[in-house]
Phi, psi and omega in degrees: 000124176310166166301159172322313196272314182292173223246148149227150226217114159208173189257336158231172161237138196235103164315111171126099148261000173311185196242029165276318147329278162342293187320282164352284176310316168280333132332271159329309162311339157308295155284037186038030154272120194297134180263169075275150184270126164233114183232110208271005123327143175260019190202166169277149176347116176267017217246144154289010171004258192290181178206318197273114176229116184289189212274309155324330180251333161286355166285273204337289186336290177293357128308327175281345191072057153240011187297323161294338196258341143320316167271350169301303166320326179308172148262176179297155201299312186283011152301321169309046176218180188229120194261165128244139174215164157309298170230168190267345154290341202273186166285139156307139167285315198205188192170125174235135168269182181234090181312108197086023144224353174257018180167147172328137169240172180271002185265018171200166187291316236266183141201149206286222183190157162246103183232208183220158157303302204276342167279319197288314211266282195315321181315281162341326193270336195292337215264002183212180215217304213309164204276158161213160202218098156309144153066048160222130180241131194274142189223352182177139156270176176176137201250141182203178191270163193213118161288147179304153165335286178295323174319310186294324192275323191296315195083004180262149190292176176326122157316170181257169172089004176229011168286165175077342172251137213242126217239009190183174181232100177286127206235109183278150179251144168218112174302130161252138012262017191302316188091010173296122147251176195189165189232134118323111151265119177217179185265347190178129168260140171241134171257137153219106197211046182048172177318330165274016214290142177287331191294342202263328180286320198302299180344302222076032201268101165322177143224151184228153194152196184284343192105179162277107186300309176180161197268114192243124157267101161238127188242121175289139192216168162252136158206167171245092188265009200299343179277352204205045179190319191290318181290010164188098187300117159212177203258340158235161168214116177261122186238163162337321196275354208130171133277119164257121197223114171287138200267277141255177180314334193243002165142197165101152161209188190228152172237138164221138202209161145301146197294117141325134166302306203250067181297355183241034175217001195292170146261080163000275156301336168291299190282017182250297170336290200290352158242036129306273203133160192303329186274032209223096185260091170200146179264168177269136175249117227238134191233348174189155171222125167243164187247163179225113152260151187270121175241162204215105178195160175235141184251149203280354146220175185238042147149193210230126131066209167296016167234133177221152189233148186219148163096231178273004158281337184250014186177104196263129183252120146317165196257002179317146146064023154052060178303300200336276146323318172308273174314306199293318182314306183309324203274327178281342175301326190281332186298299204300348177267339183268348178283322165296325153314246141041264186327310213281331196117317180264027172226140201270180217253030159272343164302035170221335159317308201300341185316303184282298200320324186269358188233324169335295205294326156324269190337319162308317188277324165290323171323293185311320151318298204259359171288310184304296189284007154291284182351297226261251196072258196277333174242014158012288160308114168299140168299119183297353219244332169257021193244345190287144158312174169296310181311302199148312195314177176236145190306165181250008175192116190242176149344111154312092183307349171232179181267132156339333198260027161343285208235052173199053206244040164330323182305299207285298200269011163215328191246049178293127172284077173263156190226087180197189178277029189236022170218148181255146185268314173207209202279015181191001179268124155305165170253158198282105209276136191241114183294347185274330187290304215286169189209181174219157180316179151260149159047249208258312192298115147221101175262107184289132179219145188278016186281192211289106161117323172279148190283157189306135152301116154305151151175142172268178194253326138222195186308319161228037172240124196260201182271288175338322179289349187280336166279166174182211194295023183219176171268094184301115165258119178277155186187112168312336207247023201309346181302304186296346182312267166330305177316320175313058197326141203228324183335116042240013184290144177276135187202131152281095200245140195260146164276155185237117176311153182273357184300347182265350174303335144321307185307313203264030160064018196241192188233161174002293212241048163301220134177129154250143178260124166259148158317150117320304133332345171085024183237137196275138165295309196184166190226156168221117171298341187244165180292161188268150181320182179242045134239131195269004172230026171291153197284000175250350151330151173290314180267021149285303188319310197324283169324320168304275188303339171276340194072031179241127179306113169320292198296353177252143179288202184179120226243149187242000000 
């Protein structure tokens, strides 16, 4: 640890260890940007918490090349389903899949997994070299000046002409439990620093929504519950009693309840016993419990100046359909190539207004989402009394009391839109960003589609190779015609150019001699249905897009 009085000099800082945060760190890292990590916990989660990282986030995952080692860790695809019962003895009521984890779908390479937090976060942490720091707490923003680099090392002051602009963020720290402090220089803080995030209070930054929803428990136990689970697997069993949730593949589970008014006096193994149900005679052995709340909010920006929020600091998601975690993940794929940009030089810093303009209105939209799957939910259990046969018995399958399109929200997790000025409408107009256009399908509904602003439609290219593998740490141009392309000087920008079989071109809408420009993110920049003019600095350039959409003047250079 530096002395108490010194500066440490890095180009972002990241609040937040979690595995929004994580993400965040292997990303940047990607792009040869210097991180710190800071988390004021002194460990990683010990708690299992989110669980479901969808089909969408195991596509990020599989770009970073953690995606095998993330379902190795995993449960098995038929996990990917949702019970309902009475008791955890009893007949399913009712039975859902969680689409694009119980199984392949053809619109992606990936498929998702039913996991732990705590299974999830060392694979992350594992997955970058850049430094982190435990039992470290952010305690004060402060906006500053930043001498260019060499100056500092040089001893020469600030170039002029840069006063009055705020050129860095001085971010104060306090070690726990020592109380050391210390100050951070960075060019950008990205905060994922959770739902309380301390960063969104320094702001003053609000939030609006329903709030805190509810006083939530969950107590992790051991039992050997395999007589009454194996033979019919899921990643939940929603009962009369709580939720039951097998924690791993080798054992362990979880109870998630309403908080008991007298929770610090409950019996625990006694109240786990009675929503096994009568038949399940085996004890629990109970190893923790934590309280919680469930909150539902969006915060009205999504950072300040050179602080930016990502995950449950800009957006408290309920875990109905297991949103949450998901979106925050999505949200540092779209932050971290602009951030970088920015930093390296060939993207100018107005590119990072589109971060809130393209993702707010997401956050909104899962909100609303996972509020409907609390709602439908909560009354769930079909009444037995209108579902028994006349003898009495009970069905082995009843009628689902909510629609199917629960855990079958494929609309939300592929077919997010954006519309803002990091997407061209045609070869060369930004679309006119709206806080209300991006959007996502509703529900179940995902039609892939290459336009402008939408994620690249998966296919492959070869057996395991999809179009989704041509991205990284660049810009992708797909194009049947690389030739007609290539010529096109692209510097200072990273730019890829991949052939596209032509049996795909339909899909993507384009013609022979076409091209789509893809985001890093994985979202299309622009389309030309047609070969490009032939002056490459023309308003149908390739680098006139670049410039554009990066928000860097085409006529100026631009230094990496």
């Amino acid at each position: 640890m530096p002395p108490a009085d010194a500066d440490v000099d890095v180009d972002v800082l990241i609040v937040g260890g979690g595995p929004v945060g994580l993400t965040a760190r292997a990303l940047l890292e990607r792009w040869g940007v210097r991180v710190l990590l800071v988390e004021k916990h002194r460990e990683l989660s010990p708690f299992p918490r989110s669980r479901l990282v969808n089909v969408r986030s195991m596509e990020i995952f599989r770009q970073l090349g953690l995606a095998a080692k993330i379902t190795d860790a995993a449960f098995a695809p038929e996990y990917g389903r949702i019970r309902f019962r009475d008791t955890l003895d009893g007949h399913d009521l009712a039975s859902a899949a969680m689409i694009g984890v119980n199984a392949p779908i053809p619109e992606s390479p990936a498929i998702g997994v039913v996991t732990s937090q705590d299974r999830l976060e060392p694979t992350l942490v594992a997955a970058a070299d850049g430094e982190i720091q435990f039992g470290v707490e952010l305690v004060g923003l402060a906006e500053g000046f930043e001498e260019p680099r060499e100056s500092r090392e040089s001893g020469e002051p600030r170039e002029s002409g840069e006063s009055g602009e705020s050129q860095c963020v001085v971010a104060s720290l306090v070690e726990r439990p020592s109380g050391a402090e210390r100050r951070v220089r960075a060019r950008y803080v990205l905060a994922a620093d959770g739902a309380n995030s301390t960063a969104r209070q320094l702001l003053g930054i609000g939030t609006v929504g329903p709030g805190a929803l509810a006083s939530i428990t969950t107590v992790v136990f051991d039992a050997d519950l395999r007589p009454w689970s194996a033979d019919r697997p899921a990643g939940v069993y929603l009962t009369g009693h709580g939720s039951l949730l097998p924690i791993y593949p080798e054992g362990g589970w979880a109870w998630i309840i309403p908080t008991p008014e007298d929770a610090e006096h409950a019996d625990w193994s006694g109240l786990v016993a009675h929503a096994l149900g009568t038949g399940v005679d085996v004890r629990a052995e109970v190893s923790r419990v934590q309280h919680w709340v469930m909150n539902a909010f969006i915060t009205e920006r999504f950072g300040h100046g050179r602080v930016l929020l990502a995950g449950d600091a800009a957006h408290a998601i309920p875990p109905a359909g297991g949103l949450g975690m998901n979106v925050g993940i999505a949200d540092v794929h779209n932050l971290c190539w602009k951030l970088a940009g920015v930093v390296q030089g060939w993207a100018g810093p107005r590119l990072l207004g589109t971060y809130e303009t393209e993702r707010r209105p997401v956050a909104h939209q899962n909100l609303d989402q996972a509020v409907v799957n609390a709602r439908l939910m909560s009354p769930t259990l079909p009444r037995r009394d209108e579902q028994l046969p006349a003898d009495g018995a009970a069905p082995a399958e009843a009628a689902a009391p909510w629609p199917e399109r629960y855990f079958a929200q494929l609309g939300l997790v592929l077919g997010v839109s954006y519309r803002s000025d990091a997407v061209l409408t045609d070869h060369s107009t930004p679309a006119e960003p709206s806080d209300g256009d991006t959007k996502a399908d509703s529900g179940t509904d995902y039609i892939p589609t290459a336009a402008p602003g939408h994620r690249l439609p998966h296919a492959w290219l070869s057996q395991d190779r999809s179009t989704l593998d041509t991205l990284g740490e660049w810009f992708t141009l797909l194009t049947p015609d690389p030739s007609a392309w290539e010529q096109h000087p692209t510097a200072p920008w990273p730019l890829h150019v991949e052939p596209l079989p032509r049996e795909h071109i339909d899909l993507y809408g384009i013609g022979p001699h076409g091209a789509l420009l893809v985001r890093p993110d994985g979202h299309v920049a622009a389309r030309w249905p047609d070969r490009p003019s032939g002056d490459a600095n023309s308003d149908s350039g390739l680098r006139h897009a670049l410039a554009t959409l990066t928000s860097s003047a085409p006529s100026e250079p631009v230094s990496r």
